[in-house]
N, C-alpha and C positions, 0 to 999 in steps of 0.2 A: 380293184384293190380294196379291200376292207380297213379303208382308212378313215376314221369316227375323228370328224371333226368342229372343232368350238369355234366359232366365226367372233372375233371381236372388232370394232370399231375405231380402234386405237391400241396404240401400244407409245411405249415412252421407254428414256433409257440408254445405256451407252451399247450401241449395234455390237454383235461377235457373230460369226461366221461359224458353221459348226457343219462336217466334210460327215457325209454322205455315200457310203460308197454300192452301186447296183451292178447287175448284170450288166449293166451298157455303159459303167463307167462312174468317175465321180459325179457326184450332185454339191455344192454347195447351198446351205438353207444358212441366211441371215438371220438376225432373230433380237427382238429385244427385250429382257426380262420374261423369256419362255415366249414369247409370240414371231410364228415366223412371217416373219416381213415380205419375203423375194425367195425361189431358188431358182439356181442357176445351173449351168452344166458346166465341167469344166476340161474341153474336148481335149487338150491336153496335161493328162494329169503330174507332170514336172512339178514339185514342188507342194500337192496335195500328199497330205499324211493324217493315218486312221488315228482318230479322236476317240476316247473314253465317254460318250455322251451318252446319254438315257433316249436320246430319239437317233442314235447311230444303234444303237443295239437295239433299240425297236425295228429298224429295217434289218438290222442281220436277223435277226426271227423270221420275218419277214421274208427275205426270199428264199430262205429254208424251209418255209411253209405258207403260202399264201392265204393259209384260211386265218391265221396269228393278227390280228386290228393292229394298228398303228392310231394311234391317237395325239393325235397335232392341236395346237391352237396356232389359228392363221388369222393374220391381218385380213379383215372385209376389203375387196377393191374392187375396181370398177363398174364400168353402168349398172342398171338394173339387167339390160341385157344379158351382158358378159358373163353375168352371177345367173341367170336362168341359164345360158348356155354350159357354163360350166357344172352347173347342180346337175345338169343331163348328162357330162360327160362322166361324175360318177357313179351314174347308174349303170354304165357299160361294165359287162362284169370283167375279172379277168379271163383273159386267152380269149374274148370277144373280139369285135370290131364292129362299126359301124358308118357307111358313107355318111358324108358332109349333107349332102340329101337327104339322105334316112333321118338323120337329125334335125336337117332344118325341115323337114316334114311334120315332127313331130312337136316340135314348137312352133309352129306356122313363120317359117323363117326363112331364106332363102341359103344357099349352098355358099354362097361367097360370102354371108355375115356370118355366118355360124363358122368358117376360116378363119376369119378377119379375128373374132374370138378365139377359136383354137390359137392363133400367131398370139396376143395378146395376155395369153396365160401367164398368169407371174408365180405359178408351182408346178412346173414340169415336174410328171409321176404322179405326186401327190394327187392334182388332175387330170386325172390319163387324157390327157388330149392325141396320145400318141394312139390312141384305141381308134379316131379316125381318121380313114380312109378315101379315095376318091375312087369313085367307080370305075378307071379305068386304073389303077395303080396305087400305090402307097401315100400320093397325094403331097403336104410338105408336114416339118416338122420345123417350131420355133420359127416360123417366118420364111426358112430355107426349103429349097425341093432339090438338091444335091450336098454332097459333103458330109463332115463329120457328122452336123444335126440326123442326116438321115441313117447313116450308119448307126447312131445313136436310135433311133426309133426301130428302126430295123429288130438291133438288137433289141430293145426290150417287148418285143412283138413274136421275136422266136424264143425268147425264153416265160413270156406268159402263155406261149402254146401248149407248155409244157402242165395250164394248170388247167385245162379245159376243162367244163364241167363234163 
């Protein structure tokens, strides 16, 4: 996903929630004073309603054309780890994938911390953690290996096939 984004340290502010809507369903992105904080998924969208927002209309660009940037500023989090794992799950392009393996190969890392990372992501999408995979299957998503989370990856896995290079 050609998503350019500004890593800051901090943010301050009163939190507002700002709905998200993808192929695989809603997304909520917290945010404080323009910095997103957390997003989240929200498997049953009852009571999610499309916002007028400047980063809601950057994803409707978005998945009407995947080559259109998305440009976020997001909250810095966790380890030094997490944040190298996760800097590598941007590289995967879209309608890619890549085993848990393949990556922690690639950062000399093993297959169940580079997981442990993928579970731990706090910007599903924005961090395609959904791009990996396990070598025998679709692996989990958000912590889960069943259910709506995977239905959710699922989906937005058949609809970046759609952008193959």
């Amino acid at each position: 996903m050609p998503i350019i984004i500004q890593w800051v340290d901090s943010c301050s502010g009163v939190e507002t929630s700002i709905n998200v809507y993808t192929p695989a369903g809603p997304l909520v992105l917290l945010s404080r004073q323009g910095v997103v904080s957390r997003a989240d998924w929200v498997p049953d969208d009852d009571g999610i309603y499309p916002q007028d927002h400047e980063i809601q209309r950057q994803f409707q660009h978005y998945w009407l054309n995947a080559d259109k940037p998305i440009h976020l500023t997001l909250l810095r989090q966790g380890s030094a780890y997490r944040q190298q794992v996760w800097a590598e799950l941007c590289n995967i392009p879209i309608g890619a994938t890549l085993t848990y393996s393949a990556l922690a190969q690639k950062i000399g890392s093993s297959a169940r911390a580079v997981g442990n990372a993928c579970r731990d992501n706090p910007y599903p999408v924005i961090i395609p953690c959904h791009r990996v995979v396990s070598v025998s299957g679709m692996g989990g998503y958000c912590g889960h290996t069943a259910g709506d989370f995977m239905a959710i990856k699922s989906k937005l896995l058949d609809y970046e096939a759609l952008f193959k290079p």
